[in-house]
N, C-alpha and C positions, 0 to 999 in steps of 0.2 A: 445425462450429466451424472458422473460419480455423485458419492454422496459426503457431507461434510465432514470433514477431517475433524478429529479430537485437538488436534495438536498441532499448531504451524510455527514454522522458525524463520528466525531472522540471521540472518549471516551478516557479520561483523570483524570487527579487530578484538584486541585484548583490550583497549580504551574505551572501545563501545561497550563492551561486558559488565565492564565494572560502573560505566555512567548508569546504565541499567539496573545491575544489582544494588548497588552498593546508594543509587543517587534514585531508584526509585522513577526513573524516566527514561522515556524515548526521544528520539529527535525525530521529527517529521521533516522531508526537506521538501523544499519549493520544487515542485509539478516541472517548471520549464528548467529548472538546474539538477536531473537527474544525470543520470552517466551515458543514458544515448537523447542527446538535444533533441534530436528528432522528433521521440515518443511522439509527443503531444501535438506537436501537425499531423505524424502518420493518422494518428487515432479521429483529430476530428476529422481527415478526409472520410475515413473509414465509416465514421458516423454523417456525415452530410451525405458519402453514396447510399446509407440506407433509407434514410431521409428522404431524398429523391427518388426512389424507387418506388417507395413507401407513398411517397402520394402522386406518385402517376398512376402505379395499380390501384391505390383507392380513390383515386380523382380526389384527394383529402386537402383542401386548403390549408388547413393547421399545420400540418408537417411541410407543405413546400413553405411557407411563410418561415418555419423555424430551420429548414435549411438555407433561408435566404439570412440566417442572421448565425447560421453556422461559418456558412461561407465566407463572411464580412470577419467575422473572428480569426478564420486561420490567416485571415491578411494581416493581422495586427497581433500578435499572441501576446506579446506586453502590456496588449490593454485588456485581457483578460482578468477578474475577478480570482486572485490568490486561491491555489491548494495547495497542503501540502501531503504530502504519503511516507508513511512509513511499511516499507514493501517485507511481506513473509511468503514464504514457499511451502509447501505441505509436504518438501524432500527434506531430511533430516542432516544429509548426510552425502551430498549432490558433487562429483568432480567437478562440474561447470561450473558450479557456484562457487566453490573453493577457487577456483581460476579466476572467475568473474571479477568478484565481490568483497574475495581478502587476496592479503599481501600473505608469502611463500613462509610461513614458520608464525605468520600473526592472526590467525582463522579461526571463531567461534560460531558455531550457531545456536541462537538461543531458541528452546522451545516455548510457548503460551498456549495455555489452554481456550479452545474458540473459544465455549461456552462463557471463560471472564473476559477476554477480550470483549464479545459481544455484551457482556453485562456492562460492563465498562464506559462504551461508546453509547449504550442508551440512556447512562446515567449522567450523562457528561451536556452542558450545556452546549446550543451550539451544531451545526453541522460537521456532525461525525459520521462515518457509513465504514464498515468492514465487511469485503466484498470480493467473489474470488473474479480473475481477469479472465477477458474476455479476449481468442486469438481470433475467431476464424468468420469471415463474411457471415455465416448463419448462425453464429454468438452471438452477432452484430448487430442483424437484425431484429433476432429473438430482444435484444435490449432497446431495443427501440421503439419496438408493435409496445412491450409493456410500460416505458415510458408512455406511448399515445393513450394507450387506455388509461392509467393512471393519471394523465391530466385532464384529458376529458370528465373523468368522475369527478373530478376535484372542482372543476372549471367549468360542471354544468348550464349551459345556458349563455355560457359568455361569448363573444365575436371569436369568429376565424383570428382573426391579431390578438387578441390577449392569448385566446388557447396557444397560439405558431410562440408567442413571446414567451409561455412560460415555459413550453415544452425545450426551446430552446435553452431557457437557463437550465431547467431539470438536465437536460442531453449534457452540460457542460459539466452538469460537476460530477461527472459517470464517465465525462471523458477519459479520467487518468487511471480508469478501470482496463480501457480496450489495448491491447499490445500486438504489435507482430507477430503472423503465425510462427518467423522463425523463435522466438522464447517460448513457444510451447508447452517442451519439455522443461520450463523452470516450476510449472505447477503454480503460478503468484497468486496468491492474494495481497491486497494494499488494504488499511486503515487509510482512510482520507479524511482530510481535516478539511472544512471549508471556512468562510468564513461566517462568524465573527472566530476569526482564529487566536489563540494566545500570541502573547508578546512575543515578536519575532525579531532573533537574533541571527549573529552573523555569525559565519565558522570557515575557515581554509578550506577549499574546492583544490580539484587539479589546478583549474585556469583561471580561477577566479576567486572572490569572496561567494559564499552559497547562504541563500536566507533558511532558517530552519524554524519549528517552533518546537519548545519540549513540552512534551505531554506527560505529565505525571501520571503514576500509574498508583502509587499509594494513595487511595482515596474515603478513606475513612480514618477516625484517630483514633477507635476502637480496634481498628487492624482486620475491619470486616472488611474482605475481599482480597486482600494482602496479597503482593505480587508471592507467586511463586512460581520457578521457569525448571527448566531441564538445560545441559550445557551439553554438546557435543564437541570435543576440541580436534579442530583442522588438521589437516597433514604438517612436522614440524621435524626438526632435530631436536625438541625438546618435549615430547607430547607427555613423559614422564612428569619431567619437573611441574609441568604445564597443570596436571593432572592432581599433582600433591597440593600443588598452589591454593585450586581452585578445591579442592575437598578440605584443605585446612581450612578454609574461610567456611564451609558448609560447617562447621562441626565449632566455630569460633564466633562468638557475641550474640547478641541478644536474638537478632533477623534474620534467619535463615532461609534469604531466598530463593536459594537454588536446590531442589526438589531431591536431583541426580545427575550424576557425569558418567559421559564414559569418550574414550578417542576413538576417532575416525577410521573405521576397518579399509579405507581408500588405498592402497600400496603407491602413492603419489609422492617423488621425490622433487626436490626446486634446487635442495642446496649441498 
């Protein structure tokens, strides 16, 4: 497994940029209203076949018991127990993403540093994890042999059904870690929010209303830990302007918190 990125971004619009800088938060969106609906059935098949495997080779009650409450889950995915994620990539500066992720002339990506996001998430009440994804059958597994051991230590001594029952929730909220091998090449990491999650608001989807919750990221009033991010601006017709914009406000009021800019070396045209 490579080794931890210093730096991961977030791809956005011009609207997200500024909720960010300017308002000090993320929006985390809801697990099942991400932009491929699928994700989160693909991912718990993906985790129920290592499950299954995992305790025929080990003859392990614990793990068939928790794929039998895996499998009951992917039948019902709205009576699943809320995440939400806010998804970063360890590519700065990615065509796909740019395609993906923003609209042709509206495309930011933000950078954060792991080490405060990580301070961040342990500081913060609450089921938080920042985590990189997981694509391929033998990622899969690997997350799942460590799940078994980690609830066994934890759940020394107790029945086949408590151990299957909790490994089961543990597996769940690791779900919206696992992805298709084909996003591979997007490099993700997710922030997951589980719950007791913050107050969760609604916000315009493609096809729908989309539940989100925003996760402050100013979390001290002394300014100890105080966001600071990097900005890479998208392919655009206006990556200038775009560029003056976003460095006038670096050098303008009290907060300065965006680190450094620079545009997209991409040659990608839309318009």
């Amino acid at each position: 497994m490579s080794t931890e990125p210093r730096t991961l971004w977030h791809y956005t619009s011009g609207e997200g940029l500024m909720g960010i800088v300017q308002g000090g938060s993320i929006w985390a969106t809801h697990a099942l209203f991400l932009n491929d609906s699928a994700e989160i059935a693909w991912g718990l098949s993906a985790v129920h076949d290592a499950l299954t495997k995992a305790g025929l080779e080990g003859h392990d009650e614990c793990a068939r018991i928790a794929a039998n409450y895996i499998d009951a889950a992917s039948s019902d995915l709205w009576s699943l127990e809320p995440t939400y994620v806010f998804s970063l990539s360890e590519e700065s500066d990615s065509l796909s993403q740019w395609r993906g992720y923003t609209k042709p002339g509206d495309g930011y990506s933000i950078g954060f540093d792991v080490s405060w996001l990580s301070e961040r998430a342990k500081s913060t009440q609450g089921a938080w994890n920042l985590a990189r994804c997981v694509y391929t059958a033998k990622e899969v597994a690997s997350l799942v042999a460590t799940a078994i051991a980690d609830v066994r230590s934890d759940t020394a001594g107790a029945s086949d059904a408590e151990c299957g029952q909790n490994l089961a929730s543990k597996l769940l909220s690791l779900v919206p870690l696992v992805k298709h091998p084909a996003f591979e090449a997007e490099h993700e990491w997710r922030l997951v929010v589980g719950t007791p999650a913050p107050q969760v608001k609604l916000r315009r989807g493609t096809n729908s209303l989309t539940p989100y919750v925003d996760v402050h990221l100013i979390w001290s009033k002394d300014n100890q830990g105080e966001l600071e991010v990097s900005v890479v601006i998208g392919p655009g017709p206006a990556t200038e302007r775009s560029l003056a914009a976003v460095s006038t406000f670096m050098t303008g009021g009290e907060r300065r918190s965006i680190r450094d800019v620079r545009v997209s070396h991409i040659p990608y045209r839309t318009w």
